[in-house]
C-alpha positions in Angstrom: 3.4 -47.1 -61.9 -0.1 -45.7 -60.6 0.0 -49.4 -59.1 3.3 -49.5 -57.4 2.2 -45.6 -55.8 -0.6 -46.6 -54.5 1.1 -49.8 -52.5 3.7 -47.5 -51.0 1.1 -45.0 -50.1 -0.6 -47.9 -47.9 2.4 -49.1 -46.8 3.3 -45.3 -45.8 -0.1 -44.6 -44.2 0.4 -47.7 -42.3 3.7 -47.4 -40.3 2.7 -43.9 -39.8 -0.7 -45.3 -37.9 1.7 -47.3 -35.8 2.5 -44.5 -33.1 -1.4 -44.0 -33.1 -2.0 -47.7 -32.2 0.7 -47.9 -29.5 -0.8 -44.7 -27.4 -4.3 -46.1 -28.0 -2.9 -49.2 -25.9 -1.2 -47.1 -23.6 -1.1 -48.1 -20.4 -1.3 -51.9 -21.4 2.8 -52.4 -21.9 3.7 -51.7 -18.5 3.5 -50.0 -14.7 3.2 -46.4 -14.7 5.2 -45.0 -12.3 5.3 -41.5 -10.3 8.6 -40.4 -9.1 8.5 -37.8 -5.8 11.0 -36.2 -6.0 11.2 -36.0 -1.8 11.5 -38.0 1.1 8.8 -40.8 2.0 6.3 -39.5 4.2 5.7 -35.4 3.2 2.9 -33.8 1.5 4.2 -34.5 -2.2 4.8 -38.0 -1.3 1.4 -38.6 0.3 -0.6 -36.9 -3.0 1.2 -39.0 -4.9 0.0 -42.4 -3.6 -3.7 -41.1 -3.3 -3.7 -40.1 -6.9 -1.9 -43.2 -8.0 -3.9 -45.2 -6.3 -7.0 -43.3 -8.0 -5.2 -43.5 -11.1 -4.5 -47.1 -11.0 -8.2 -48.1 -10.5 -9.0 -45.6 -13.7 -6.7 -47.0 -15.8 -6.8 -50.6 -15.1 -3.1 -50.7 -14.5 -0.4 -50.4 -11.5 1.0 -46.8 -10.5 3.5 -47.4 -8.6 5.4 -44.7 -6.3 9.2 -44.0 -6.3 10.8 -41.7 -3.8 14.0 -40.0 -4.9 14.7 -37.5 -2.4 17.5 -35.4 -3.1 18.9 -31.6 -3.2 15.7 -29.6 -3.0 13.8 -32.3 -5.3 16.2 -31.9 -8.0 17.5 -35.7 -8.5 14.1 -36.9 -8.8 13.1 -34.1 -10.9 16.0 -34.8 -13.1 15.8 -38.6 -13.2 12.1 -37.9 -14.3 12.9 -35.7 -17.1 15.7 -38.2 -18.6 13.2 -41.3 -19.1 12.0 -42.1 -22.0 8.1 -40.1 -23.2 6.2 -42.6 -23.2 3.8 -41.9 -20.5 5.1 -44.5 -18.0 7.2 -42.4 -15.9 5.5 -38.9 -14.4 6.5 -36.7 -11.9 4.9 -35.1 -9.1 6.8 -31.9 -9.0 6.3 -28.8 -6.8 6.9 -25.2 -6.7 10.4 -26.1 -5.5 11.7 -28.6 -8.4 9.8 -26.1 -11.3 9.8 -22.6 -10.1 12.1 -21.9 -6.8 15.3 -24.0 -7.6 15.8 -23.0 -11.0 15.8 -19.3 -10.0 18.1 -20.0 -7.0 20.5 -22.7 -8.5 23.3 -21.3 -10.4 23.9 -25.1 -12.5 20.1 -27.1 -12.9 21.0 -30.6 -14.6 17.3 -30.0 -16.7 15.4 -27.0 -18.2 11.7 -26.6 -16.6 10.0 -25.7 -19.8 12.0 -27.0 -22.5 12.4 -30.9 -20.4 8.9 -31.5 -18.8 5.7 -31.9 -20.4 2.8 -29.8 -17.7 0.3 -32.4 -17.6 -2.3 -31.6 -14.3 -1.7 -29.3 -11.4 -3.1 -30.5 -8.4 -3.6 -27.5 -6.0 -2.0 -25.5 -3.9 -1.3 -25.6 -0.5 -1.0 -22.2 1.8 1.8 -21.2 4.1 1.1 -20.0 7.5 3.6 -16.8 9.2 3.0 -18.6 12.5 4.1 -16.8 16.4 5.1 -18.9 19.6 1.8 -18.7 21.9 4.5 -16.5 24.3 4.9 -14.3 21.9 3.6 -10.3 22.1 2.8 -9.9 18.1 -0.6 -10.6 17.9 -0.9 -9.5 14.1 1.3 -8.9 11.0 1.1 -4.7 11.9 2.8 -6.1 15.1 5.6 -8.6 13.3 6.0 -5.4 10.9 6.7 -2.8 13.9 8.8 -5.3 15.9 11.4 -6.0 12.6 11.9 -2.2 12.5 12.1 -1.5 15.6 15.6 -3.8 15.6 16.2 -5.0 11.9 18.2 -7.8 11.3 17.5 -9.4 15.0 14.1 -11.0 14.4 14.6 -14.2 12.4 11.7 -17.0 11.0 12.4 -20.5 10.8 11.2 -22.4 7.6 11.7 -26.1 6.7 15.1 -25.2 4.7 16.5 -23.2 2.5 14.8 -22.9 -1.0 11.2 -23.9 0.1 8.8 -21.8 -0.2 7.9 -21.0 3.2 11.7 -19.3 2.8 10.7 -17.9 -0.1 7.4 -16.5 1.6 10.0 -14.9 4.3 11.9 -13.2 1.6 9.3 -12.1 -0.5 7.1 -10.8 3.2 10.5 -9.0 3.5 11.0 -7.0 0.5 6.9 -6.4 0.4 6.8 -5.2 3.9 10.5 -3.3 3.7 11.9 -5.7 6.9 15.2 -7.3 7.5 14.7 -10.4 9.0 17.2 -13.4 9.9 15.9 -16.5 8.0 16.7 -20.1 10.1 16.9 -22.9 7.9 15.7 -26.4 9.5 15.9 -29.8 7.8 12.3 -30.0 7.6 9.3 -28.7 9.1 9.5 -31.0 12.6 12.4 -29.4 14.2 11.5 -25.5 13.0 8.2 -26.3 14.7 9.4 -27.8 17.9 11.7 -24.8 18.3 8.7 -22.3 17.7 6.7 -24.4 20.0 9.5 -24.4 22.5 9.8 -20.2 22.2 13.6 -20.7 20.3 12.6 -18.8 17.3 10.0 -16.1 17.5 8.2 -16.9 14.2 8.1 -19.1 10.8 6.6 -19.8 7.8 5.0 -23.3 7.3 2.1 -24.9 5.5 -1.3 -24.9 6.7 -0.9 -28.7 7.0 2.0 -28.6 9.5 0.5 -26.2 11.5 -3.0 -27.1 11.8 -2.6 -29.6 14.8 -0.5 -26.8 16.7 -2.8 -23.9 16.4 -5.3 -25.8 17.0 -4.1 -27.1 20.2 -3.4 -23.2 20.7 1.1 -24.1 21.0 1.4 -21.6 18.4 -0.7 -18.8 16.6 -1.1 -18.3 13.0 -1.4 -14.3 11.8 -2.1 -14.8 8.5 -1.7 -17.0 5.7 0.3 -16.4 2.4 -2.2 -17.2 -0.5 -4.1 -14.5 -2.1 -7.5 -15.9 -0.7 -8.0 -17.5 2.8 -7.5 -20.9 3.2 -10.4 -23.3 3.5 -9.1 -25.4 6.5 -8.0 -21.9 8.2 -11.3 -20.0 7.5 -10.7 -16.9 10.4 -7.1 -16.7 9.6 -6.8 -13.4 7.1 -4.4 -12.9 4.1 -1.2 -10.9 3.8 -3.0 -8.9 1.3 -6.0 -8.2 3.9 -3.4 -7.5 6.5 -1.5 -4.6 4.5 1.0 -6.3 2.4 -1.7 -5.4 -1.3 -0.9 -8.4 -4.2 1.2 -11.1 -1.9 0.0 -14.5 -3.1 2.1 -17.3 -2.5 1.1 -21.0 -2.5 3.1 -23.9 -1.9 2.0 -25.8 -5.1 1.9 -29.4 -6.5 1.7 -31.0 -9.8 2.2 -34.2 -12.0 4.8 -33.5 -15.3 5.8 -35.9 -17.5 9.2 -35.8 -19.9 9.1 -33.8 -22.4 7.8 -35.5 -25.3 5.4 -37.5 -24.1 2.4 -38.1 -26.7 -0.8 -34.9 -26.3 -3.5 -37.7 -26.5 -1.9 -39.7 -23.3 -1.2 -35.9 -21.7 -4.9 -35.6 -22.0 -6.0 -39.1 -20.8 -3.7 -37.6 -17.9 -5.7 -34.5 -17.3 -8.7 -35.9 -18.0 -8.5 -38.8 -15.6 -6.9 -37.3 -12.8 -9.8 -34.5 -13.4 -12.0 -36.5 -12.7 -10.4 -38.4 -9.7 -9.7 -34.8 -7.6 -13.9 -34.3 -7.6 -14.1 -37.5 -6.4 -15.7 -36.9 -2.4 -13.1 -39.1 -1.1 -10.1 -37.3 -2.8 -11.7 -33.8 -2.4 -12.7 -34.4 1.8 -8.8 -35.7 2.0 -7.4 -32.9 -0.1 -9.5 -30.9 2.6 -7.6 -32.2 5.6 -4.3 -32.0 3.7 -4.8 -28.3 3.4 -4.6 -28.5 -0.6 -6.7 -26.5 -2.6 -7.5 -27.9 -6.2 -7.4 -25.3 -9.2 -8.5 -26.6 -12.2 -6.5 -25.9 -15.6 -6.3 -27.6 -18.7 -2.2 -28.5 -20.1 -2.2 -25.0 -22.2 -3.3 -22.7 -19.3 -0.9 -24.9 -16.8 1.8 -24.2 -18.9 1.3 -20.7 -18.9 0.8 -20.1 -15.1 4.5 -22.6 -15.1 6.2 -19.8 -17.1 4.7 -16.7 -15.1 6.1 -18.8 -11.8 9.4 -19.1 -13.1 9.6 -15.4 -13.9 7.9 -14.8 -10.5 10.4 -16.3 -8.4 13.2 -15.1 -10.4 12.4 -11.9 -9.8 12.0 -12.6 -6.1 15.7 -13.9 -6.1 17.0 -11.4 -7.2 15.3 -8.5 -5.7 16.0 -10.6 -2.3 19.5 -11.6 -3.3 19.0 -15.1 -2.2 21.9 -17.1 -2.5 21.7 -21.4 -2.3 22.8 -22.0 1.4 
C-alpha cells in the first residue's frame, strides 16, 4: 500500500512539474507575436517594432508585428485577448483600447481587467493644446477668455473621436468651465494641416505630431497636458502651471498579454523589456518619439490600469461624451 502511494505521489508530482518545464522553455515553441491594435505607421505601431526588435535579440527568438487596425483599437485588442495564454501573443495597447473606449462604448467585445494580463507599461506620451501661428491667444488665460466670451463657437480639432487628445478637450472643458466645439479628424495629418492652414483655431495633439510644426513656428503650443512638462518641450508649461490645478493627462502605451498567461513568463516580460527601455538607443529614440518611460512592476501597473478606467469614466460622464 505505502508502496503503491508513494508511485502515485511521483507520478502526481511529475505531471504537475510539466507546466513548470514548458514556461521554463518558453519562447522555444514558437514566434512571439505583438498585435497593434492601429494602423501601420503611428506611434503604437512604431514602439512596437523597436521593442520587438529589442525583445527578439533578448530572447533569442522572432517577435513579430501584426497590425489590426480597427474601431478605436478595439479589433486588435479583442483579437489579442481571445488567444490562447501562453505568452506568444501580447498586445501593445494604449490609453484608448484600456481606459477611453471602455468608458465611451456602450457594447466592448472584452473586459479590460478581467481579459488582459498588465505586463509592462512603456511611457507616456503628452498632448499639446496647440494655436495656428495667426492666432491672437497667446496663452491658455487667453483660450479660457475667448471660449467665454462666445461659448459654443470656438471648436479644437483632435485626431478623432475617443482619442485622448479629445478626451484632453473634454476634460480642459469641464476643468476650465468652457464650451467648446470638438472637430473630429481621421487622424492627426488632416487636423494639423487645417490648424496650420488657420481652418480651426486650436487642437489637441501629441507632442510627437507637433514637434516639427512648432518648431518650424506653423503653429504654437500653450501648454502641454501631462502633470509635469514634457522633456522634448522643455519651455512649454503645464495646464496645472497655467491655472487649470490637478489636470494630468498622458497619451499612454503598454504591452498586455491574455489573461492567463503564466506570472513567471509575465516577469521574464517585465524584466526584459526593463531592461531594453534603459538601453541608450531605446531611451535617445523614446526621446525623439516624445515618450516618457515610467517604470512599474505588473502589481503597481495593474493598479494605475484600474484608477484609469475609473478616471475616464468619470470624465464621460461628467462630459456626457457620446461614441460619434
Amino acid at each position: 500500500m505505502r508502496k503503491s502511494f508513494s508511485l502515485m505521489t511521483l507520478a502526481l508530482i511529475g505531471l504537475a512539474a510539466l507546466p513548470a518545464s514548458a514556461q521554463d522553455a518558453w519562447p522555444a515553441a514558437k514566434p512571439v507575436k505583438i498585435i497593434v491594435p492601429f494602423a501601420a505607421g503611428g506611434t503604437s505601431d512604431a514602439l512596437a517594432r523597436l521593442l520587438g526588435q529589442k525583445l527578439q535579440e533578448a530572447l533569442k527568438q522572432t517577435v513579430i508585428v501584426e497590425n489590426k487596425a480597427g474601431a478605436g483599437g478595439v479589433i486588435g485588442a479583442d483579437a489579442a485577448a481571445k488567444s490562447p495564454p501562453d505568452g506568444y501573443t501580447l498586445l501593445l495597447g494604449t490609453i484608448a483600447s484600456h481606459a477611453i473606449n471602455p468608458a465611451m462604448q456602450p457594447k466592448m467585445p472584452y473586459e479590460v481587467m478581467r481579459d488582459f494580463a498588465p505586463v509592462f507599461f512603456v511611457g507616456n506620451i503628452a498632448n499639446v493644446l496647440l494655436v495656428g501661428a495667426a492666432q491672437p491667444m497667446k496663452n491658455v488665460q487667453d483660450v479660457i477668455k475667448a471660449a467665454k466670451a462666445k461659448p459654443g463657437t470656438l471648436g479644437y480639432g483632435t485626431p478623432g473621436a475617443g482619442s485622448s487628445q479629445h478626451l484632453s478637450g473634454e476634460k480642459f472643458k469641464l476643468d476650465a468651465g468652457v464650451d467648446l466645439v470638438h472637430i473630429p479628424y481621421k487622424g492627426s495629418g488632416p487636423s494639423m494641416q487645417d490648424l496650420i492652414a488657420g481652418q480651426i483655431p486650436m487642437s489637441f495633439d501629441t507632442a510627437l505630431t507637433a514637434l516639427p510644426h512648432i518648431t518650424s513656428g506653423k503653429i504654437r503650443a500653450l501648454a502641454v497636458t501631462s502633470g509635469k512638462r514634457a522633456k522634448v518641450l522643455p519651455d512649454v508649461p503645464t495646464l496645472a502651471e497655467s491655472g487649470l490645478k490637478g489636470f494630468d493627462v498622458a497619451s499612454w502605451q503598454a504591452i498586455y498579454a491574455p489573461a492567463g498567461t503564466p506570472a513567471p513568463i509575465v516577469k521574464r516580460l517585465n524584466d526584459e523589456l526593463t531592461k531594453i527601455v534603459a538601453q541608450t538607443a531605446v531611451a535617445a529614440r523614446f526621446y525623439t518619439m516624445g515618450v516618457e518611460n515610467v517604470p512599474m512592476t505588473p502589481a503597481q501597473f495593474t493598479d494605475f490600469q484600474k484608477a484609469e478606467l475609473v478616471k475616464w469614466a468619470k470624465v464621460v460622464k461628467d462630459a456626457n461624451v457620446k461614441p460619434e
